[in-house]
C-alpha positions as CSV (number, residue, x, y, z in Angstrom):
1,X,-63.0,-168.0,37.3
2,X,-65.6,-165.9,38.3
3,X,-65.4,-162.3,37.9
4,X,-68.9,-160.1,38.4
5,X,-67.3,-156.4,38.5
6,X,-65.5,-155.6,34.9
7,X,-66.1,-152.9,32.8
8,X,-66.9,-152.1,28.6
9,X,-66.9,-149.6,26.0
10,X,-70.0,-148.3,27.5
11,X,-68.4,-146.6,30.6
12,X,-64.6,-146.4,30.4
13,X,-64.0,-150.0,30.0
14,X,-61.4,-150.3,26.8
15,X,-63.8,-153.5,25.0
16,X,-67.4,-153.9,23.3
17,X,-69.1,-156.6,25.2
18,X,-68.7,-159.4,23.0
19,X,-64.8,-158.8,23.1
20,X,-64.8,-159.2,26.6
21,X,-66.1,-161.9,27.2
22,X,-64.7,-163.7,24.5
23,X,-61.6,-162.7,25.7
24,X,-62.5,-163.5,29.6
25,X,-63.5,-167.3,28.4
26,X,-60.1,-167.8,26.1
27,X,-58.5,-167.5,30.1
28,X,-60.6,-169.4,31.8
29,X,-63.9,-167.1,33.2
30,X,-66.6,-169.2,33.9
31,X,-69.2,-166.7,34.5
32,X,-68.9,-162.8,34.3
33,X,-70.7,-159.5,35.2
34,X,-70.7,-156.6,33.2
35,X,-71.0,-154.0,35.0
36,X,-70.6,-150.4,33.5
37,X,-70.5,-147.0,35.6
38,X,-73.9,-145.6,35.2
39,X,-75.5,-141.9,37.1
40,X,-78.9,-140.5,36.6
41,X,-77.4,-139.7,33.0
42,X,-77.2,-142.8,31.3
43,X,-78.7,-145.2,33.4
44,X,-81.7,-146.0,30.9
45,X,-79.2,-146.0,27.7
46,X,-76.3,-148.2,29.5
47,X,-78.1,-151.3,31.1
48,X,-80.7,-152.4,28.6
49,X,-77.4,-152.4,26.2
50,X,-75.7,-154.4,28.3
51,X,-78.9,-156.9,28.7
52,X,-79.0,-157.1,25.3
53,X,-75.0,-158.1,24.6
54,X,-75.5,-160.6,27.6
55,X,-78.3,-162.1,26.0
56,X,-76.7,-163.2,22.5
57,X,-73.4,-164.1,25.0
58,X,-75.3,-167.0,26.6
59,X,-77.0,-168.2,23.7
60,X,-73.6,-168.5,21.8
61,X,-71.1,-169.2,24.4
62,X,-69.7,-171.5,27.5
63,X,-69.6,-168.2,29.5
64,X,-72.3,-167.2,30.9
65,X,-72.5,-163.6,31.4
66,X,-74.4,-161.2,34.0
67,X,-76.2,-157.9,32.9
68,X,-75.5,-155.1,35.5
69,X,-74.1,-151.6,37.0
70,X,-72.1,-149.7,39.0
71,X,-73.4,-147.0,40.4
72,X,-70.3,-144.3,40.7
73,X,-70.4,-141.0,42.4
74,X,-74.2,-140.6,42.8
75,X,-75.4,-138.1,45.5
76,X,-76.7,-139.9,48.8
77,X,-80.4,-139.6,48.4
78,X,-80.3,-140.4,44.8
79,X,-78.9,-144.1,45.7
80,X,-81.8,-145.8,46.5
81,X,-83.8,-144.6,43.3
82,X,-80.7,-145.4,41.2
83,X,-80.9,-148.9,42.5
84,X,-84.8,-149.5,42.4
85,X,-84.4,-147.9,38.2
86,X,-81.1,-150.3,37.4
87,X,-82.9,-153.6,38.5
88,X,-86.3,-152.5,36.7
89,X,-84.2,-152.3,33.4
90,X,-82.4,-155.5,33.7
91,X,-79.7,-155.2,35.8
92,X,-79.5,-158.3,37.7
93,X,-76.0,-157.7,39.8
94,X,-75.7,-154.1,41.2
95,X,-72.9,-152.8,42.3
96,X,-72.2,-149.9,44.8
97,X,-68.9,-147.7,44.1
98,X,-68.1,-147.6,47.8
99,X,-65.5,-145.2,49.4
100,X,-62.5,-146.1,47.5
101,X,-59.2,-144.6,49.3
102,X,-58.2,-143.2,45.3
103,X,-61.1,-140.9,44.8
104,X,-62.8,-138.2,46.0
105,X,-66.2,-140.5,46.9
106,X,-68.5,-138.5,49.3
107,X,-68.8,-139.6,52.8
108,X,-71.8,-141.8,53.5
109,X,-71.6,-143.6,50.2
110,X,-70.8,-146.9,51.5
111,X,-73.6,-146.7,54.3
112,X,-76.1,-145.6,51.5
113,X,-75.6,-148.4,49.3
114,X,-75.4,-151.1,52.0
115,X,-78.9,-149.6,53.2
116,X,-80.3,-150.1,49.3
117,X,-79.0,-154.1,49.6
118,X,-76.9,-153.3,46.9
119,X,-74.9,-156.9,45.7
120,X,-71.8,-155.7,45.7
121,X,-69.8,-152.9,47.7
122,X,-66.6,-152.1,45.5
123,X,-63.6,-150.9,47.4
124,X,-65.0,-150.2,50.2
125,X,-61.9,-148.3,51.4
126,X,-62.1,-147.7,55.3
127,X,-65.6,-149.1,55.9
128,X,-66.5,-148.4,59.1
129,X,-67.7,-151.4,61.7
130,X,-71.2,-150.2,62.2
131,X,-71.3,-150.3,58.0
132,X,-69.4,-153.5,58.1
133,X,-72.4,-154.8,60.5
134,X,-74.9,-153.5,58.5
135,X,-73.2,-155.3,55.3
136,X,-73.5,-158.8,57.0
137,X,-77.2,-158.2,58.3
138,X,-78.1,-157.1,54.4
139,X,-76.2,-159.6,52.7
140,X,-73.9,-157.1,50.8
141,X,-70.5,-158.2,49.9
142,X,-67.2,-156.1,50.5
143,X,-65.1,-156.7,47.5
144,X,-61.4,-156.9,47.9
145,X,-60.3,-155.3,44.5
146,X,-57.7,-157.1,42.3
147,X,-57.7,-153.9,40.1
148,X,-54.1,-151.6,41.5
149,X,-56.1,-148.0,42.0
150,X,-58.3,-149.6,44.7
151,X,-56.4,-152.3,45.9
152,X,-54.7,-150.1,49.1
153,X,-57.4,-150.8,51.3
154,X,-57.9,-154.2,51.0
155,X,-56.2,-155.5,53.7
156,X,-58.0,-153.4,55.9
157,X,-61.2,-154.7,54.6
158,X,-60.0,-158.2,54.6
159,X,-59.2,-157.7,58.6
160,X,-62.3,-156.3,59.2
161,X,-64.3,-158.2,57.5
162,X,-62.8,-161.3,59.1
163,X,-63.5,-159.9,62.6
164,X,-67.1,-158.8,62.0
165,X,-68.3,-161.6,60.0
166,X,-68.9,-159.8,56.4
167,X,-68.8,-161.8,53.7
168,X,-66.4,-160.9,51.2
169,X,-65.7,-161.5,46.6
170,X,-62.8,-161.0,44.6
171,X,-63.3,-158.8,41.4
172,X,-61.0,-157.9,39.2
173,X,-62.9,-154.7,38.0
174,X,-61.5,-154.9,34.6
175,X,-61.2,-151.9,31.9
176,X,-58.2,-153.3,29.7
177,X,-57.5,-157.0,28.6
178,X,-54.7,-157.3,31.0
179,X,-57.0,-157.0,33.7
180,X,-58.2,-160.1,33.5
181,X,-56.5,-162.9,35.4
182,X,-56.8,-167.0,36.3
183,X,-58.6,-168.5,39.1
184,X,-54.6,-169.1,39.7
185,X,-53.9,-165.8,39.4
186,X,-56.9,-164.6,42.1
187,X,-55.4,-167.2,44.4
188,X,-52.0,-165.8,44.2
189,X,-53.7,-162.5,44.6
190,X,-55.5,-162.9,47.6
191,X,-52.3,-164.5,49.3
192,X,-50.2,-161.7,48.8
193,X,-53.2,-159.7,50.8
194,X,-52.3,-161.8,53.6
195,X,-55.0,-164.8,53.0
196,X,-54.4,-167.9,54.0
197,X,-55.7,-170.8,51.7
198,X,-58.9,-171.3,53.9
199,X,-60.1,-167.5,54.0
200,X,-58.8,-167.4,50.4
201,X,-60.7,-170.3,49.0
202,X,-63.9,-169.3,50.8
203,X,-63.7,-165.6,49.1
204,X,-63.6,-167.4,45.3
205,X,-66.5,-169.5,46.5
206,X,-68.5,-166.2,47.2
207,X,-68.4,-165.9,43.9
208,X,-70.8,-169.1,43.6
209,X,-72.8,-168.3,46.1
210,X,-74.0,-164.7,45.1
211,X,-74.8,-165.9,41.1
212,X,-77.1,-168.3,42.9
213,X,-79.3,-165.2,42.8
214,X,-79.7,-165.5,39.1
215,X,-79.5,-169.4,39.0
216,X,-76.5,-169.2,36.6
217,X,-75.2,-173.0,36.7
């Protein structure tokens, strides 16, 4: 399993680092990203925290994990700074929290992230085509969420993703222990969104092909 959105005791994740991803490789994770909310506020304390825990991870365990961020909530013309600052302090995945259908995210988010070639856009909620084209032509991938808050608009996603060509991952964007599920589990998952084993199977291997970035083997 590989799982690049989950969260720690450093945003409102409900584990320290090293307990999550001990607990992630006991089930199975392969590789995972830790990825804690981060603003203009805590930006510089968060990530190099996380770099660090990631650090002593691979040079002690199978899993390998992934040093990154989500940006949440941050006004539009502060996205691209955000972005620029996360991967100059270590961040090597960055995430975009897009336009969720659960919160209050202001309009334009999704557009502004996919313009900063963000890696990820979480839950995109209803993404618009011209930001869906935009998401191909930058290489940002729509995540369908395994996590229940931001799952609603995943089938809408998945459709229009399919149609436009937008490549899409599977996270789980884990807080608790019981967020964390099989490669079995994700298959399941994505069937029950309407999947069929082709279009499933290609979103897991998404996975593989974005941690290419960071040549994680």
């Amino acid at each position: 399993m590989i799982d690049l959105h989950t969260h720690t005791l450093f945003s409102d994740g409900a584990l320290l680092p090293f307990e999550l991803a001990r607990r992630a490789e006991d089930v199975g994770y392969r590789v995972i990203g830790i990825t804690d909310h981060v603003d203009s506020s805590n930006i510089d304390f968060v990530i190099p925290r996380i770099v660090k825990a990631c650090n002593i991870i691979n040079k002690n365990w199978k899993i390998k994990a992934i040093p990154g961020a989500e940006i949440t909530h941050a006004p539009l013309r502060e996205i691209r700074y955000l972005v620029r600052f996360a991967r100059k302090k270590g961040a090597k995945i960055i995430i975009g929290h897009g336009e969720t259908v659960t919160e209050p995210v202001l309009k334009g988010t999704n557009k502004e992230f996919i313009k900063a070639k963000v890696d990820i856009l979480a839950h995109p909620g209803k993404i618009s085509v011209e930001d869906i084209r935009l998401a191909k032509k930058n290489n940002v991938f729509l995540e369908v969420s395994a996590r229940k808050s931001h799952s609603k608009g995943n089938k809408y996603v998945i459709s229009s993703a399919l149609k436009h060509g937008a490549r899409m991952i599977l996270n789980t964007d884990t807080h608790t222990p019981d967020n964390l599920i099989t490669k079995q589990e994700a298959t399941k998952f994505l069937h029950s969104q309407g999947l069929n084993y082709i279009d499933a199977a290609k979103i897991i291997n998404n996975s593989v092909r974005l941690i290419k970035r960071w040549k994680i083997k």
